[in-house]
Structure formats: structure tokens, C-alpha cells
N, C-alpha and C positions, 0 to 999 in steps of 0.2 A: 316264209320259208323256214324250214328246219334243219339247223345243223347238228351232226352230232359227233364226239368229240370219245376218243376212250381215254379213259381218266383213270390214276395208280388209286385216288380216294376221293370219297366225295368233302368237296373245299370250296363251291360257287364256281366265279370266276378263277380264282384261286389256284385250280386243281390244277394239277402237276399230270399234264398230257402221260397218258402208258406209250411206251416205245413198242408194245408189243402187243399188236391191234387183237389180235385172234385170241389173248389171253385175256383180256383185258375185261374184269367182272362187273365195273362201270362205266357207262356210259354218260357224259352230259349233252340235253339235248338243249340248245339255243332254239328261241324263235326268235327268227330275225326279219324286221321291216326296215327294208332301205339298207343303210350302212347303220344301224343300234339294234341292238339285244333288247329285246324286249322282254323278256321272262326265259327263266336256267330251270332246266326240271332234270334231275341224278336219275338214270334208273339201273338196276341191278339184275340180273338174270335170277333164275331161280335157281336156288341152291338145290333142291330134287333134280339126279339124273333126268332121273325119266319124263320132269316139265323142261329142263333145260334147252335152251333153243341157240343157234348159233348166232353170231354178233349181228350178220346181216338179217336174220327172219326177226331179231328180238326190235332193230334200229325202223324196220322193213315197215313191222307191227306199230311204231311209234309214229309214220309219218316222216319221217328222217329222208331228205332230196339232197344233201351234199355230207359227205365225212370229210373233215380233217384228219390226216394221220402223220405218226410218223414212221414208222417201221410197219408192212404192213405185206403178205405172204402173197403169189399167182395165184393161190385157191381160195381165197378171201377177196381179192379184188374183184373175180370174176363173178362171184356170188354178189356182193354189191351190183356190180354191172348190171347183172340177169335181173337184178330186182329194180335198174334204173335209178339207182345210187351214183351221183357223182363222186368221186375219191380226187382228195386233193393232198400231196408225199408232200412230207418235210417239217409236217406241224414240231412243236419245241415247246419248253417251257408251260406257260399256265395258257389255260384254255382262253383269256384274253387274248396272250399274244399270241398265242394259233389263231385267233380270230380277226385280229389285227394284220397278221403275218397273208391272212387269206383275202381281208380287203385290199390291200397294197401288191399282191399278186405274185405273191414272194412263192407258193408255196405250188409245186409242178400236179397237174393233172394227170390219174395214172388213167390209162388206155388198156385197153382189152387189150391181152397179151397172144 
């Protein structure tokens, strides 16, 4: 499974979750088997307008089947939805303990609004 996580900078596990999903120019994408990471891959949108893609078509494009977030807008979660993205509110701190935070079930499921 793939999760993918929007990050202030790319730092591994590290990264410092972005509050603010729809702005957010990194992404880290986990592959995860069972409850362990098994490989972190950064990716970054494109800096050209005219290739830039939106967080869900760019995550969509990656393979990505659940987000962790923490702040994250009704017209962004709906585009996840549409694309069969699970969304999980409340992520915090480094992309660990969002990860941590989403194994132990800490972190709410957003629902089509």
C-alpha cells in the first residue's frame, strides 16, 4: 500500500508534516507492508504552470491509496475521494508520527462532505 503524506521539506521520515495540504510542493510517498515502511520516495510537483498538476492528480499519478493530513480544504478532499484516495485529518509532527499516529488509529477519516 501507498501512503502519502504532504511535507514543508523533503527530510525522510523526518519531514515536518505541511498543515496545509493543497499548498503543500512535497509530498512523501511510504510503501507500506503490514504495519513497516518499507521504502520513502519525496516527490515534488512541477515547477512549470502549465505541467503543474494538483496534489490529488499528481499523488493519483503515484499509486497513492491513503493520505495522511493535517489541515486539509472540502475541495481537496473531494478530489481525493473521486480518485478513491482514503484521507485520514489530524496527521502532526514528522511523517513517522503521522504514520505511527495512523497505525494506532489516532488520526479521523474524512468522508465526502
Amino acid at each position: 500500500m501507498k501512503i502519502g503524506v504532504p511535507i514543508v521539506a523533503p527530510n525522510g521520515m523526518a519531514s515536518e508534516v505541511n498543515d496545509h495540504f493543497g499548498m503543500s510542493e512535497y509530498f512523501a510517498i511510504l510503501d507500506v507492508e503490514g504495519d513497516s515502511v518499507k521504502g520513502l520516495e519525496v516527490i515534488k510537483d512541477s515547477p512549470s504552470l502549465k505541467e503543474r498538476k494538483t496534489p490529488a492528480q499528481l499523488l493519483a499519478e503515484h499509486g497513492v491509496e491513503v493520505v495522511l493530513a493535517g489541515g486539509i480544504g472540502p475541495h481537496m478532499i473531494e478530489e481525493l475521494l473521486d480518485r478513491g484516495i482514503k484521507i485520514f485529518r489530524g496527521a502532526a509532527g514528522t511523517v513517522e508520527q503521522a504514520f505511527e499516529d495512523y497505525k494506532a488509529g489516532m488520526l479521523s477519516r474524512a468522508k465526502s462532505i
